[in-house]
C-alpha positions as CSV (number, residue, x, y, z in Angstrom):
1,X,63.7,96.3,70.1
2,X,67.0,95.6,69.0
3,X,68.3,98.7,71.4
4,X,67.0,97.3,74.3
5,X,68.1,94.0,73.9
6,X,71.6,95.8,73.4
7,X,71.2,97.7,76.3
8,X,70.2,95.1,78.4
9,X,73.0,92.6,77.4
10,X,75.2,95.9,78.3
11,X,73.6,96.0,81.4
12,X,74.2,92.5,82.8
13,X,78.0,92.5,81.1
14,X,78.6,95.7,83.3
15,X,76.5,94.0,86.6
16,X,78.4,90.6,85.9
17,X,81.9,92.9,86.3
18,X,81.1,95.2,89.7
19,X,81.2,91.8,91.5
20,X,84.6,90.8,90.0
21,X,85.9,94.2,90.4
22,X,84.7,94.2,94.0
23,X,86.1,90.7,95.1
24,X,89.5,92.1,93.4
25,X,89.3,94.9,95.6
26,X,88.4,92.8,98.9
27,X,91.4,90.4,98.0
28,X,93.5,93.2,97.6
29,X,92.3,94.6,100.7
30,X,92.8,90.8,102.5
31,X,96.4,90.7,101.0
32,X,97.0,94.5,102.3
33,X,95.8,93.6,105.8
34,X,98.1,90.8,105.7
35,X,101.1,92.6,105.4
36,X,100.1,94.9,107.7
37,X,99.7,92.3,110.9
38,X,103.2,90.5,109.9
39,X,104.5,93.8,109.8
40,X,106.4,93.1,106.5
41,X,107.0,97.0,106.0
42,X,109.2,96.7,109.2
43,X,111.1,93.9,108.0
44,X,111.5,95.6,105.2
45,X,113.1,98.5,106.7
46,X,116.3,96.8,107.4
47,X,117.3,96.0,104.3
48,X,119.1,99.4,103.7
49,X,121.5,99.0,106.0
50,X,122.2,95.6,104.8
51,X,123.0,96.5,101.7
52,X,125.1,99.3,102.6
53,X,126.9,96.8,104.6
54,X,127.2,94.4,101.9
55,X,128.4,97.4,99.4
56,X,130.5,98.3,101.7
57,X,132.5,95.2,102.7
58,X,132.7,94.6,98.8
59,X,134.1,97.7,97.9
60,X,136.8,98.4,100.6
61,X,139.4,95.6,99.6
62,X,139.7,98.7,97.1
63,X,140.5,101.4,99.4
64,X,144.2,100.7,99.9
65,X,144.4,104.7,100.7
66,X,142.7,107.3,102.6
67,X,141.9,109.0,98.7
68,X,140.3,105.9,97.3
69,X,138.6,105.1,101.1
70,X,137.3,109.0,100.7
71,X,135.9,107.6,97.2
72,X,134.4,104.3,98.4
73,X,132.6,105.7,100.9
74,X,131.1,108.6,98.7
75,X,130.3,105.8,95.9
76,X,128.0,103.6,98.8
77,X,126.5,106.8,99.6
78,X,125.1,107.1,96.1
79,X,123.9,103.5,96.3
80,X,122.9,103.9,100.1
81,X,120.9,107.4,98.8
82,X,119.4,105.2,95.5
83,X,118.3,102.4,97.3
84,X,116.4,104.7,100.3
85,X,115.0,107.2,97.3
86,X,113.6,104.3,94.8
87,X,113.1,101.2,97.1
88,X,110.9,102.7,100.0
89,X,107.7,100.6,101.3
90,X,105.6,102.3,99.3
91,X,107.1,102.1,96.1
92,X,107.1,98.7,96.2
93,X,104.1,97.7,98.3
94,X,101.9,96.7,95.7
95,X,103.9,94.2,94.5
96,X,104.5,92.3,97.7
97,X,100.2,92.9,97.6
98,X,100.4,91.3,94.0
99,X,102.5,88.3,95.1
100,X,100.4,87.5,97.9
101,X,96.9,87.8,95.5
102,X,98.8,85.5,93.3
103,X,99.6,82.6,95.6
104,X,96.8,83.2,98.1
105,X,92.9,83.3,97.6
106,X,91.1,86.2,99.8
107,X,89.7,83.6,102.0
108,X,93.5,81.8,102.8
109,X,94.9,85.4,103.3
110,X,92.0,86.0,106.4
111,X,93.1,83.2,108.1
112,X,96.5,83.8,107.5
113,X,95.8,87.2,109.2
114,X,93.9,85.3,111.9
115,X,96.3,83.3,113.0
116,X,99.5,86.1,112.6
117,X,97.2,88.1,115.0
118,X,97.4,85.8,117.4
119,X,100.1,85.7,119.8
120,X,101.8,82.3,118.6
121,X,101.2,84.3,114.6
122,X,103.2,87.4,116.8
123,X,105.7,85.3,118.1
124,X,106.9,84.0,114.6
125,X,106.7,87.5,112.9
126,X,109.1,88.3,116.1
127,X,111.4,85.7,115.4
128,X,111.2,84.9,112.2
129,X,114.2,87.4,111.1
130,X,116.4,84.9,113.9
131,X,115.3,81.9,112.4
132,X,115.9,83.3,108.9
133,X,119.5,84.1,109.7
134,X,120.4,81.2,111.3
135,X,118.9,79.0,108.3
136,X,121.2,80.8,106.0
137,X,124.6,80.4,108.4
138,X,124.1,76.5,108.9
139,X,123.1,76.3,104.5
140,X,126.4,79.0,104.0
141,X,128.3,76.8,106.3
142,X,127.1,73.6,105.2
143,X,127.9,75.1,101.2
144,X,131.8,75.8,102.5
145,X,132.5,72.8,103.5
146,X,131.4,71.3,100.4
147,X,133.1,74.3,98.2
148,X,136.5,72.3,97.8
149,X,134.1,69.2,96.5
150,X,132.2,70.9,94.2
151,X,135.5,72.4,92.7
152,X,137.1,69.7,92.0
153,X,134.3,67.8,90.3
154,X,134.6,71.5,88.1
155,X,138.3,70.9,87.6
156,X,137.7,67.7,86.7
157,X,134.9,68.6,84.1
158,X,136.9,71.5,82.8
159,X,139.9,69.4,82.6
160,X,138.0,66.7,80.7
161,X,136.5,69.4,78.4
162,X,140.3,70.8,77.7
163,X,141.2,66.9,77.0
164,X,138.3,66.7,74.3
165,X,139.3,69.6,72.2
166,X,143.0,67.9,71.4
């Protein structure tokens, strides 16, 4: 008696899982769907050459000389060749998956999908990369104007901090 009480108890633990296993696997698939119609592996893409840019444009105020250019350039091709070996789509696929499980139901991702499948949801994954840069010029332009502010309220501090210690 005692056995098939166990078993039983077994049995409805291991039913009461399948269904939480299989609404994990439909959200997952809902979150995977998702990236799929904004395209995000595309947007993703890009991101190589950007950072090859941005290694590059940091490193070459080094390369007074053809020998240390020769080095620079051999030294962003290592990073270049890193970043394309260990950061392709689906290395890190799953976690853009995870981050949209986390913050979205499987119900909120479907219409999400819904709406990005239609051709006003086509039109911002279009232009969403425009409207992205041009947010960050005005905020990087706004942030320079404001750069000789914000240091002098920091020479101030560190002047006052300098005046505490005598």
């Amino acid at each position: 008696m005692k056995n098939a009480l166990k078993l039983t108890l077994l049995a409805t633990v291991l039913c009461l899982q399948v269904p939480a296993h299989a609404d994990s696997a439909s959200h997952q698939a809902a979150a995977e769907k998702l990236l799929t119609v904004m395209k995000v592996e595309n947007m993703y893409k890009p991101l190589f050459s950007q950072y090859k840019t941005m290694f590059t444009s940091q490193l070459t105020q080094y390369a007074k000389d053809p020998a240390t250019k020769a080095k620079v350039e051999k030294h962003v091709a290592q990073i270049t060749s890193i970043l394309q070996s260990e950061l392709t789509w689906s290395s890190i696929k799953q976690d853009f998956v995870n981050i949209y499980m986390k913050h979205y139901n499987e119900n909120e991702l479907t219409e999400m999908t819904k709406f990005y499948q239609t051709p006003v949801g086509q039109k911002t994954i279009s232009i969403m990369p425009t409207i992205s840069k041009e947010s960050m010029q005005i905020a990087q332009e706004r942030a320079k104007k404001l750069t000789p502010q914000i240091q002098k309220i920091s020479m101030d501090l560190i002047k006052s901090l300098n005046a505490e210690k005598k």
